[in-house]
N, C-alpha and C positions, 0 to 999 in steps of 0.2 A: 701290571702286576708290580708290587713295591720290589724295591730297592733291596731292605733289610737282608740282609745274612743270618739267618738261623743256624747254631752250631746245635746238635742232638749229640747226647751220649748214646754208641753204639754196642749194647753187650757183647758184641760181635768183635767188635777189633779192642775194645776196653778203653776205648778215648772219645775224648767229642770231635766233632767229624761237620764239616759243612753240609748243611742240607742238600742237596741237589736230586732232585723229581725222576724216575725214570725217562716220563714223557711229558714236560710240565707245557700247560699249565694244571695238568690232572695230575690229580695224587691219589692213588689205593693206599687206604690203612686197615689196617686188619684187627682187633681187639678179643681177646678169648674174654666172653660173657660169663654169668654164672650159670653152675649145675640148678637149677630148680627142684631143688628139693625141700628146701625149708626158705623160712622169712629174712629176706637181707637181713643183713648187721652191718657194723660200723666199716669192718674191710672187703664188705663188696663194697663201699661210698667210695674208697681210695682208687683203686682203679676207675671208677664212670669218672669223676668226678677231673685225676688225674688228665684221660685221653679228652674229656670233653675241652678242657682246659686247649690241649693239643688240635684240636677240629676249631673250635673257636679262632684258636690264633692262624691259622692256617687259611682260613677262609676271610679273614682278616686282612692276613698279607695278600690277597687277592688270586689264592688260589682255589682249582674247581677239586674237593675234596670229596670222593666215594668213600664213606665210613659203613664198616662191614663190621656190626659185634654179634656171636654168633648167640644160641641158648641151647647148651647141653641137656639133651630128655632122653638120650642113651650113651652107655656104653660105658659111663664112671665109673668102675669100679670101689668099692669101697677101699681096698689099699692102694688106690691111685699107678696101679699097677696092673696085671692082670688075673687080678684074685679077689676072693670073696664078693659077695652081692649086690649087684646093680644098685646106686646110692636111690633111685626114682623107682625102682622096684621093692627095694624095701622098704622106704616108707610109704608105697601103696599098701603094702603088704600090713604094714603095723596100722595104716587109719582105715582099712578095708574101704580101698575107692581101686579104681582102675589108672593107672600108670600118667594118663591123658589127664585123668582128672587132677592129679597132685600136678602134672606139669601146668595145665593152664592156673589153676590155684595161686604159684606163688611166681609164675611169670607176671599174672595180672600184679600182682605185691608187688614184685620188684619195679616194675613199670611206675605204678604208683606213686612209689617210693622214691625214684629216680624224677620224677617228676616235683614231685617236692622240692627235690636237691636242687633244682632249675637244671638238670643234666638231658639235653639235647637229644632228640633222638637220633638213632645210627640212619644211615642213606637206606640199610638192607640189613634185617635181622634173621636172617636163615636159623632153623633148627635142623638139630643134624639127624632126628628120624624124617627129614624130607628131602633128603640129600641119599640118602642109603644107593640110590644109582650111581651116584656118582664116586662115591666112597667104596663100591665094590670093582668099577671099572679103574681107578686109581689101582687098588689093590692088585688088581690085573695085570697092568701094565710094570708095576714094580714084580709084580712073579714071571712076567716073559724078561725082566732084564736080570734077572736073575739074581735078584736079594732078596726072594723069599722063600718059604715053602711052606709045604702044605702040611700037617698030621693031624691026622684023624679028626678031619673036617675041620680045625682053624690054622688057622693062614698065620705065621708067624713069619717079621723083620729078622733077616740075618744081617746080624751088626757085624761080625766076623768079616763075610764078604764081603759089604759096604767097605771095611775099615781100611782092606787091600787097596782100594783106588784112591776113597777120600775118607776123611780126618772124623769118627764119630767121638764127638765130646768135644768139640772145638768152641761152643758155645759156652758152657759149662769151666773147661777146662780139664774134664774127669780123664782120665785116661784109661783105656779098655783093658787093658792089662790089671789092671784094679779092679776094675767092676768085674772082673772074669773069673777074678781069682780068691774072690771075696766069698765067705758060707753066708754071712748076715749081713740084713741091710737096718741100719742105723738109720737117719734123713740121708738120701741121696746116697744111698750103697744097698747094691742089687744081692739078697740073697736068693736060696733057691728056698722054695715054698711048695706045700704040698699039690701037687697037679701042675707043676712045673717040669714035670720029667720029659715031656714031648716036647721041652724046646732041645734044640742043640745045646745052647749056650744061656745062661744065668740073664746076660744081658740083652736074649731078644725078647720082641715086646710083639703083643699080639697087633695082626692087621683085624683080623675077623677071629670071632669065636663062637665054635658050635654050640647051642644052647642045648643045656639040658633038661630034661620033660616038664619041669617044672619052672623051665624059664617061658613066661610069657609075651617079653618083648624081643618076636624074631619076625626075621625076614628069609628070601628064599636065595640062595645064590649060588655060584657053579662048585660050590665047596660041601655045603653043609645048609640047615636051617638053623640062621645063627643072628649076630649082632655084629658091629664093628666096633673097633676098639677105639680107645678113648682117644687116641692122638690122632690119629687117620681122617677124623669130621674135619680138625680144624684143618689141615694140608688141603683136602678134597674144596669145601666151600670156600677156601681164600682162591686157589685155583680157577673157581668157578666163576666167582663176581670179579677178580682182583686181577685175573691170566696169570702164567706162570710165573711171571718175574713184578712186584709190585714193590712201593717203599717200604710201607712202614706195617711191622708187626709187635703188637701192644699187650700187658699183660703182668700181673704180677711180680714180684721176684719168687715167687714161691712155683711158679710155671715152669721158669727156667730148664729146671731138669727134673722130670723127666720128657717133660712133655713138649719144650720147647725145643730141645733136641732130638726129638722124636721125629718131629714135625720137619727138621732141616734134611735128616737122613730121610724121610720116606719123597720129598720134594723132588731132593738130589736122583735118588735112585729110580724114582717114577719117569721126571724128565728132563736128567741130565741137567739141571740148571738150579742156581740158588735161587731159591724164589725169592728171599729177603733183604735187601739193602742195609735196611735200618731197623734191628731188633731196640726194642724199647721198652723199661721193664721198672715199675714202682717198686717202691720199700711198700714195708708192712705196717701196718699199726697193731701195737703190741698191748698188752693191758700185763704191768707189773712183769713187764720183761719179756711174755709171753707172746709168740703168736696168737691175734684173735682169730678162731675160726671154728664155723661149725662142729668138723670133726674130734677138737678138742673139748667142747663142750663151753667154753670160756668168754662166749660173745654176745654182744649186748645187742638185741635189734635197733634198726631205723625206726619201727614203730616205737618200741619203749627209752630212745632217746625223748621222740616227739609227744610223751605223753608223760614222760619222768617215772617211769610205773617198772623200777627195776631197783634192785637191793642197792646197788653201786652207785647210784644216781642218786646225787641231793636235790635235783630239780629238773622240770624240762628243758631241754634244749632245742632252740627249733631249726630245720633246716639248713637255714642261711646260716646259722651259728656252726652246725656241725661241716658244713661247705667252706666256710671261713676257717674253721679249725683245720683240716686239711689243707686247703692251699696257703697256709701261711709256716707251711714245712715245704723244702725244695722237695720233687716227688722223689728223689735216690735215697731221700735220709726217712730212716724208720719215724715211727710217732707214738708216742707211751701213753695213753688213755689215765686222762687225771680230769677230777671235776673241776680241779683249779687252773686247769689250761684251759678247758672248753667256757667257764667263766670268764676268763682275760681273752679270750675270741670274741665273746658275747660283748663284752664292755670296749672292745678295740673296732669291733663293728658297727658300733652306738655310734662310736667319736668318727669315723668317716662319714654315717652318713648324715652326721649333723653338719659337719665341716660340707658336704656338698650344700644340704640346706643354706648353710650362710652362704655360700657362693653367690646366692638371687639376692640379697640383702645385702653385696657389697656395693658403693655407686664408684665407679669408675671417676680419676681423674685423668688430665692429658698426656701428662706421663708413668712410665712406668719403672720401677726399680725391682722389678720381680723378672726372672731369666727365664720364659716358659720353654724358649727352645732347647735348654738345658736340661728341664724338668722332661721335656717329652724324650730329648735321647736316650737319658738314664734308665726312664721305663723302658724304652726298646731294647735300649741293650742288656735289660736285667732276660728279659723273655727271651731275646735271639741266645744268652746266653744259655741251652741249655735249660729252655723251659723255667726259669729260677724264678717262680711266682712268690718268692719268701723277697728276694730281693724287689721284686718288685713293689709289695706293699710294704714294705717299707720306706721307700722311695716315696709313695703317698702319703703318706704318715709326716713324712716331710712338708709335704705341701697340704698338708695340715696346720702345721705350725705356721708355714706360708699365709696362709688364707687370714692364720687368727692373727698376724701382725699386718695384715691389711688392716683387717679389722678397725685394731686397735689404732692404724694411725703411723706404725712403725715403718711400713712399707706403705708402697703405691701402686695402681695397676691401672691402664688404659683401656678403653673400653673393648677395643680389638681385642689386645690380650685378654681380659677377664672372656669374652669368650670363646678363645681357645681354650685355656685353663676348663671351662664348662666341658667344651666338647672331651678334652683330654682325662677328666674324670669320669664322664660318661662314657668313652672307650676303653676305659680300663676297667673301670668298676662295674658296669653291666653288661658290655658287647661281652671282653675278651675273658674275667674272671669271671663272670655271668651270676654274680650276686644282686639279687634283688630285695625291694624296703617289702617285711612280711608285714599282710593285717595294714597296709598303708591305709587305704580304702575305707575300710570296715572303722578304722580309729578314727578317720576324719569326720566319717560321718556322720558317728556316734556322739563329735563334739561337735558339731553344726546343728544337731538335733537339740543336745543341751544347753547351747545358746541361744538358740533363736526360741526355745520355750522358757527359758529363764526372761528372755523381753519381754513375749507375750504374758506370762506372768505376771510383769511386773507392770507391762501395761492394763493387765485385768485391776491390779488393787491401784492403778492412778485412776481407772473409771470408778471404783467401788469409791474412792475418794472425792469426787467429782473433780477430778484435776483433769479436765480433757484437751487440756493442750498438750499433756506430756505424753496422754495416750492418742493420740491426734501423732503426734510427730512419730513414736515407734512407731505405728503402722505405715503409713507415707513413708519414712524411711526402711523399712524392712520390703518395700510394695515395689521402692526403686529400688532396691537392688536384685528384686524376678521372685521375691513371693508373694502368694497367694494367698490370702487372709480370709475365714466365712468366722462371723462368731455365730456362736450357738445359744443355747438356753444354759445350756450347763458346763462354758466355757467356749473352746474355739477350736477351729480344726488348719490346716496349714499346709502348702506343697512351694516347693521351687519349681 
């Protein structure tokens, strides 16, 4: 297993922090997936994209990584709280399909889409209506230790109680005395709301909730026929796959609170234990200042990046482009959605993978005046620092300029070094950032196609000419290098 020191920012303690494994050389990471209810956009790419980054390097440093990202198909509430309409119920409700049907719909999308990105699949993708055993027997075990209760068939978190022993808002920094005493919730402040009256307190949050007659996605349990609540899936399945104490827990900044907190209180009070090491949490990307996100209405999809077929769009952008635009922001700093940033991604992305191209084109002489063991530390240390993939391309950007003063003659390189320099590009730029050449294939093709009928072409009019030595040598030459030549009556046919 390498050497490297990885230091993670922990929203937990508010500093970056030495990586150290519960049980290494395994590591559980845990990532909240999205709700499926509609077509990604740009700030689901932030998060995959973000932890993928995170599993890449990880497995990298030569550790055995269980990535656990979950797909919410119950229990979201529409206020992200415990009120108004199942987000996957209503919009079954609005396209008249059944609940199942809208979840696999835009799971398949996301996947898709994710797939696109070049983003990695998770070790274990659990949904959390397949979980509901285990999320009711959780629920359990926090009602026999005595932080919850029951009325009128759902099961609500007593933060009060919890707050007696251990710290609720420690993650956050909120403090209960605030949330308690608050009528309205602003972002991140708990007011009371209609059918809020059976909580004790402002600030408890449902474990379970009995569903009413017109709710269709229920289940049966020692309470009520009801649902579980939004934060209870994730505790329950990272428990499941991860056991109770695991490293790393991944996920927006917009997770944070309510949910991320949610999640530390019902762990704590289930099994006495913090389940999390290493809370780990992206910025946003914003459009004109703004959170993008479904709920807002304000968000561009991954499809209509990849097809340019949106008002805000001067053009398509393809995958690799909107992958590169993301990683070349550190994941803690927000990202303001401009055509003229995703443009200067697109053209910053051009110029790497040309500079690898020339790489094959350099010829090595005996010695070298290029420092590559220098070039490799800087990228280690840009990643160990804190994930900083901004630093890090940049750093190759350098050896950009490196390559083009080989080139040119300014510098030198030995043939050993050139390839490390190769290997060093290729572990950065496709293991660990996991950017790949789009349409490589398809574009080669396309011009091997049109070269090698531009000869036979041109050896049809040296026969029509009777020049048959010129069309004598195109064929022998095109013959030795593995094609196939028939001519025909009405021209010629050809294969490699």
């Amino acid at each position: 297993m390498s050497e490297h020191n990885l230091y993670l920012y922990n929203s937990l303690t508010r500093k970056k922090e030495l990586f150290k494994p519960v049980t290494p050389p395994n590591i559980g990471m845990y990532v909240c997936g999205p709700t499926v209810y509609g077509e990604p956009h740009l700030g689901h790419a932030r998060p995959a994209i973000t932890f993928d980054l995170l599993f890449r390097y990880l497995k990298h440093l030569g550790f055995k990584v269980r990535y656990v990202r979950n797909i919410t198909d119950v229990g979201h509430l529409e206020s992200d709280a415990d009120e108004g309409e199942d987000k996957i119920l209503k919009k079954a409700r609005l396209e008249q399909l059944e609940p199942m049907e809208v979840v696999q719909l835009y799971s398949d999308i996301y996947h898709d889409k994710m797939q696109e990105l070049n983003v990695l699949r998770p070790s274990i993708e659990p949904r959390a209506s397949g979980h509901i055993i285990e999320q009711i027997q959780m629920i359990q075990k926090i009602l026999d230790n005595g932080y919850a209760y029951v009325t009128n068939g759902s099961v609500y978190f007593d933060v009060q109680k919890y707050n007696q022993k251990y710290k609720y808002g420690k993650l956050s920094g909120r403090v209960l005395e605030d949330l308690l005493s608050s009528d309205e919730r602003t972002e991140g402040h708990i007011r009371k709301l209609d059918g809020q009256d059976e909580k004790k307190h402002p600030a408890d949050f449902a474990l379970w909730k009995k569903a009413e007659v017109e709710h269709i996605m229920r289940w049966p349990s020692p309470w009520s026929d009801g649902f579980p609540g939004w934060h209870i899936e994730c505790s329950a399945m990272g428990a499941k796959y991860l056991g109770e104490v695991f490293d790393i827990h991944g996920g927006g900044i917009d997770l944070l609170f309510p949910h991320h907190e949610c999640e530390i209180a019902q762990s704590q009070a289930a099994n006495g234990k913090e389940a999390v090491r290493y809370w780990v949490h992206n910025n946003l990307i914003t459009i004109n200042g703004q959170k993008m996100g479904k709920s807002l209405g304000n968000f561009i999809t991954l499809e209509q990046f990849f097809t340019g077929k949106h008002s805000l769009l001067k053009k398509v952008f393809t995958p690799m482009t909107i992958r590169f635009f993301i990683l070349q922001a550190h994941y803690r700093s927000t990202i303001d959605f401009s055509n003229e940033s995703l443009e200067a991604s697109e053209k910053g992305l051009q110029r790497l993978f040309k500079a690898i191209h020339s790489l094959e084109k350099i010829i090595p002489t005996e010695k070298s005046t290029v420092d590559i063991q220098s070039i490799r530390d800087k990228c280690y240390a840009a990643l160990n620092d804190d994930l900083n993939s901004s630093v890090l391309i940049s750093h190759l950007f350098d050896s950009v300029k490196t390559i083009n003063l080989i080139i040119s003659g300014s510098e030198s390189i030995s043939a050993e070094d050139l390839e490390t320099f190769k290997k060093l590009f290729h572990i950065f730029v496709f293991d660990i950032l996991g950017l790949t050449e789009e349409n490589k294939q398809s574009e080669s093709d396309n011009l091997l196609k049109e070269v090698v009928n531009l000869l036979l072409n041109l050896r049809q009019e040296a026969k029509a000419k009777k020049d048959f030595a010129t069309a004598d040598k195109i064929r022998s030459d095109l013959v030795g290098l593995g094609f196939t030549i028939k001519d025909r009556k009405d021209g010629y046919e050809w294969e490699y």
